[in-house]
C-alpha positions as a printed Julia matrix, in Angstrom:
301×3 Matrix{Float64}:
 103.72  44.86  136.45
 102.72  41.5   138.19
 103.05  37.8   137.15
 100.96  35.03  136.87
 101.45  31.98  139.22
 102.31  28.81  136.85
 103.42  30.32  133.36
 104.66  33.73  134.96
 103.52  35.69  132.0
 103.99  39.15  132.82
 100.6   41.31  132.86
 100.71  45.39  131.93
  97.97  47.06  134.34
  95.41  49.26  132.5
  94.02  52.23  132.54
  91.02  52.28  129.67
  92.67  54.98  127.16
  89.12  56.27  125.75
  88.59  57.07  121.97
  89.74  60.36  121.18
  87.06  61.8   118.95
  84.22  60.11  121.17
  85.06  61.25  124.19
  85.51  64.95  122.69
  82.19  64.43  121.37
  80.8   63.28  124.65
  82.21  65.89  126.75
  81.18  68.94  124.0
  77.52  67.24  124.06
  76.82  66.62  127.7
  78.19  70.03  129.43
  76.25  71.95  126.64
  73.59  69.86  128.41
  74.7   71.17  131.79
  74.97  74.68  130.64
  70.94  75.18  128.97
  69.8   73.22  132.71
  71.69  75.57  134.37
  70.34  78.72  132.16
  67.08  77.42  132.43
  66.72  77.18  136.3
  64.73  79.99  137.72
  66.57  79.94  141.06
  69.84  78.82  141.89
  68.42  77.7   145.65
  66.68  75.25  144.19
  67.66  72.28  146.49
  69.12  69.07  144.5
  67.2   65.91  145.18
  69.67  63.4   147.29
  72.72  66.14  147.74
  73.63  68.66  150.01
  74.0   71.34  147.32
  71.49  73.65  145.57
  71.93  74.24  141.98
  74.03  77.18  142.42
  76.49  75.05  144.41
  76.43  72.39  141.96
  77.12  74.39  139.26
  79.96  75.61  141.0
  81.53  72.43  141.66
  81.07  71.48  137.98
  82.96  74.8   137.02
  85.52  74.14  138.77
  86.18  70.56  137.6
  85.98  71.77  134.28
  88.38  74.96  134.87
  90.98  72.44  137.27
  90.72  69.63  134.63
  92.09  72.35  132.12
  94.65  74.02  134.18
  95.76  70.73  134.95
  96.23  69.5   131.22
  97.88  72.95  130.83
 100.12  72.13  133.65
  99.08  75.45  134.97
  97.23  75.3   138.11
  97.72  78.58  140.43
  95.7   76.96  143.15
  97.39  74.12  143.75
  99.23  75.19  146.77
  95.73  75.81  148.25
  94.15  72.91  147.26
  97.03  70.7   147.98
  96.68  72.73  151.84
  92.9   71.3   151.77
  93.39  67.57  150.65
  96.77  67.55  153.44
  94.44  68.67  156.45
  91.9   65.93  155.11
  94.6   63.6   155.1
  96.32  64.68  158.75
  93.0   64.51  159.83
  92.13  60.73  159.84
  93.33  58.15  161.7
  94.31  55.9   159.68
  94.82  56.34  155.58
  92.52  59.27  154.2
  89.97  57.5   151.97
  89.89  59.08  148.55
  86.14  60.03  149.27
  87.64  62.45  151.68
  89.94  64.01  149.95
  87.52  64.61  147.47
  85.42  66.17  149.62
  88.22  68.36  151.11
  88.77  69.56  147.78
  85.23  70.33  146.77
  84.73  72.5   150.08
  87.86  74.62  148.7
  86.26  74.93  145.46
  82.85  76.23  146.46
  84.36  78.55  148.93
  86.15  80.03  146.17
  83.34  80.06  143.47
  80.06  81.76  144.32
  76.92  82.6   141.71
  74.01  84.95  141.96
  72.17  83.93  139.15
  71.88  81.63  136.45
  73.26  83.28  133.68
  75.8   84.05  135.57
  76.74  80.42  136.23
  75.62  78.95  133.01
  78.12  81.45  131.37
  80.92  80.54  133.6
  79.99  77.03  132.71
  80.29  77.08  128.98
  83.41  79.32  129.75
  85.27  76.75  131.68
  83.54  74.05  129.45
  85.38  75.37  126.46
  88.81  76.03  128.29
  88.72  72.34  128.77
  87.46  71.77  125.65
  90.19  73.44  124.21
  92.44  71.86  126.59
  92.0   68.14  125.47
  92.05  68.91  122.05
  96.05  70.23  122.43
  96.8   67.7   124.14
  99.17  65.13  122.37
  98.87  62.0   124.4
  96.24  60.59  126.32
  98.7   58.49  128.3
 100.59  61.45  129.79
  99.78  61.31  133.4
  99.43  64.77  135.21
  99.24  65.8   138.66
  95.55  65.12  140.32
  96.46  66.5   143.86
  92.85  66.74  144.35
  92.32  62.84  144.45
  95.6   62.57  146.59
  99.09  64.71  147.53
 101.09  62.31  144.87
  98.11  60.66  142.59
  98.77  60.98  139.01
  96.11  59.82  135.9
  96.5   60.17  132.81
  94.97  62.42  130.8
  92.73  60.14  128.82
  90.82  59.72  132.21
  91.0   63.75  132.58
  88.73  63.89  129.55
  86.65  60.86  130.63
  86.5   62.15  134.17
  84.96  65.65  133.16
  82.34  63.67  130.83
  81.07  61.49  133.4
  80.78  64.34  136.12
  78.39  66.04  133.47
  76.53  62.88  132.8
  75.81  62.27  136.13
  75.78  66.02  137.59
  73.31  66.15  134.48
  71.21  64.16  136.23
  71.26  65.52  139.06
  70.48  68.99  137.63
  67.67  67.52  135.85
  65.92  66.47  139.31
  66.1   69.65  140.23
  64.67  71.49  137.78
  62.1   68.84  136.72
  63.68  68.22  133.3
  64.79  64.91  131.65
  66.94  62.99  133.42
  68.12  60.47  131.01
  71.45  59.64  129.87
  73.19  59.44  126.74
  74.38  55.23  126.59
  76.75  56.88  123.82
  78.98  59.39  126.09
  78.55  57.13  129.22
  80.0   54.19  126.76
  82.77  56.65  125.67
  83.8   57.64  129.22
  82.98  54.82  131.5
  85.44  52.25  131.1
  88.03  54.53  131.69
  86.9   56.14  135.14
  86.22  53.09  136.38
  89.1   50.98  135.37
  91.03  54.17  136.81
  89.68  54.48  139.76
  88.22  51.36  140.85
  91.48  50.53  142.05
  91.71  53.73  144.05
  87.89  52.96  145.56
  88.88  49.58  146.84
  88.17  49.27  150.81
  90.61  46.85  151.96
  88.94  46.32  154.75
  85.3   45.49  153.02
  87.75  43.63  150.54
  89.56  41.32  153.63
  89.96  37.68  152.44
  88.72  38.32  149.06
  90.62  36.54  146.27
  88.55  37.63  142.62
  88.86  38.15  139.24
  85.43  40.34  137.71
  85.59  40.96  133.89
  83.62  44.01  133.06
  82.11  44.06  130.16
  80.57  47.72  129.17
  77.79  47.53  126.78
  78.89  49.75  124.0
  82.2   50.59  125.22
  85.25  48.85  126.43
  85.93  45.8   128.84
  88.31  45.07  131.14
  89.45  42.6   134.07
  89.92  43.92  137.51
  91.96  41.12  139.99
  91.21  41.91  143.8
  93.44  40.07  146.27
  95.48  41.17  149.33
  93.51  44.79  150.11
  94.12  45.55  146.59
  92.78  45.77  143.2
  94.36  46.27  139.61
  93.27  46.55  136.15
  94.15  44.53  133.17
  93.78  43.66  129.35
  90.57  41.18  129.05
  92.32  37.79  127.99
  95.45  38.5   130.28
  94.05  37.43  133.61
  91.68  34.19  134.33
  88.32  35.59  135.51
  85.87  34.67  137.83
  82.82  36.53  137.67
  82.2   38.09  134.62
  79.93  41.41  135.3
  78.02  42.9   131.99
  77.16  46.98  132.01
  75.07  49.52  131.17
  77.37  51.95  131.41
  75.21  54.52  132.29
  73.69  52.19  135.4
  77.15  52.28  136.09
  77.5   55.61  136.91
  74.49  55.63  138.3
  75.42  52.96  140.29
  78.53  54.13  140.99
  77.8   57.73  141.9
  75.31  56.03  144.52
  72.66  57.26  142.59
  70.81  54.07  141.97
  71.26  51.04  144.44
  71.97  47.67  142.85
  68.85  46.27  143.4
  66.97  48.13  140.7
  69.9   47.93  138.33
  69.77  44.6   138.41
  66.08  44.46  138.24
  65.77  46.62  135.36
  68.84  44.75  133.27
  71.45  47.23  134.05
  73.93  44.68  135.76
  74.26  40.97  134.86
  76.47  38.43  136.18
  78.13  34.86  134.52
  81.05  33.14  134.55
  82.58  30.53  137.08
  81.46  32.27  140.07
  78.26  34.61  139.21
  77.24  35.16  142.92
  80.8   37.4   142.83
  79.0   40.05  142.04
  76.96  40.31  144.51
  79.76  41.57  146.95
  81.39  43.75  143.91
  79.69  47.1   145.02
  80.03  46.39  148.52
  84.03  46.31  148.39
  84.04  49.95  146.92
  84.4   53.41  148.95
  81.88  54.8   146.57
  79.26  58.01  147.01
């Protein structure tokens, strides 16, 4: 908890718990998407437009999130030792603090050295597999506040399992696109799962993102407001950035979303300029020229 200056109210940061029912709904939705572009694709080589993967390897990746994401709400993860091994060498490895960008990609390399496909119904069934483990997963799950392990974003990072379930809906969203590219299908996005899912990855992660050295000197308060989905105020100041309740915080810059640009954004899929241009991203408030340097301050794809 942190306090304000003058009245010292005390402020609860936030993590975005998402909506239950929507989010199930989102996640059951887009991975069935995932699974018919992946059984559709004649050949798994196919390379994917603006990553190093080819379908096969992206549809590895997203079977493992989903199968790790489950085994993780199950509290039953028999790789962990291994996967903890890969983030810790990412993390010995840098000279100064490993960015979380790194240890995702340490943990991605173990994954698709461990999961290999030869053809597409192969990996489409593995998908719907793992899709339904998780599936399964969220649905037992009593309490989206629990936090679980997540040694994959970090040796001792924790989130809760409300951004689990959000987590595995936006990596289909946006893999979804991806996948689409590649096999020349459609690429756009459901607003209603990216509304049910985005607000909680980012006002999970953001913090985690921040570069505190892009972020030197800046002092900010951005409201995001999600179109279709829930807002929330993130304060930057010292390095550091942390989530809070929309009305507990003054605000600066106040930064309105389409949350799929987000992700898009986000994801480094789509630069800022033609989210803005298209109405994606709008800025008012105090200080609207804020969010100009919001991106920048992010370790982001």
């Amino acid at each position: 908890m942190t306090a304000t200056g003058a009245g010292r109210k005390l402020l609860t940061m936030l993590t975005v718990t998402p909506d239950r029912d929507a989010v199930a709904q989102a996640l059951a939705q887009e991975s069935g998407r995932v699974v018919g572009l992946v059984r559709g694709c004649r050949d798994l080589r196919a390379p994917v437009p603006g990553l190093a993967w080819d379908v096969g390897q992206l549809a590895a990746h997203l079977t493992a999130v989903y199968m790790v994401f489950a085994q993780t709400l199950r509290e039953d993860l028999p790789d962990r030792a291994q996967l903890e091994q890969a983030v810790a060498l990412a993390e010995e490895g840098s000279a100064r603090p490993a960015t979380l960008r790194a240890t995702i990609a340490a943990a991605n390399e173990y994954a698709l050295s461990q999961i290999r496909f030869d053809d597409a119904q192969t990996a489409a069934d593995a998908l719907a597999e793992q899709a339904a483990a998780l599936r399964a997963a969220l649905a037992d799950e009593a309490d989206f506040g629990r936090e679980v392990a997540t040694p994959w974003y970090g040796l001792s990072r924790t989130r809760t399992a409300g951004t689990i379930a959000s987590l595995a809906v936006t990596e289909s969203l946006v893999h979804g696109h991806d996948l689409a590219r590649a096999v020349r299908a459609d690429t756009k996005m459901s607003q209603r799962s990216a509304a049910a899912a985005a607000p909680t990855v980012m006002s999970a992660m953001l913090p985690l993102l921040l570069d505190s050295a892009r972020a030197k000197g800046v002092s900010a308060a951005y409201e995001v407001r999600l179109r279709g989905g829930r807002g929330f105020v993130l304060r930057i100041a010292d390095g550091k950035a942390e989530c809070f309740e929309p009305g507990e915080h003054y605000v600066d810059c106040v930064i309105s979303l389409d949350p799929r640009a987000a992700l898009l954004l986000g994801f480094g899929r789509r630069p800022l300029t033609r989210v803005a241009l298209t109405g994606g991203a709008m800025t008012t408030g105090r200080k609207p020229w804020l969010g100009l340097k919001f991106t920048r301050m992010f370790d982001t794809p």
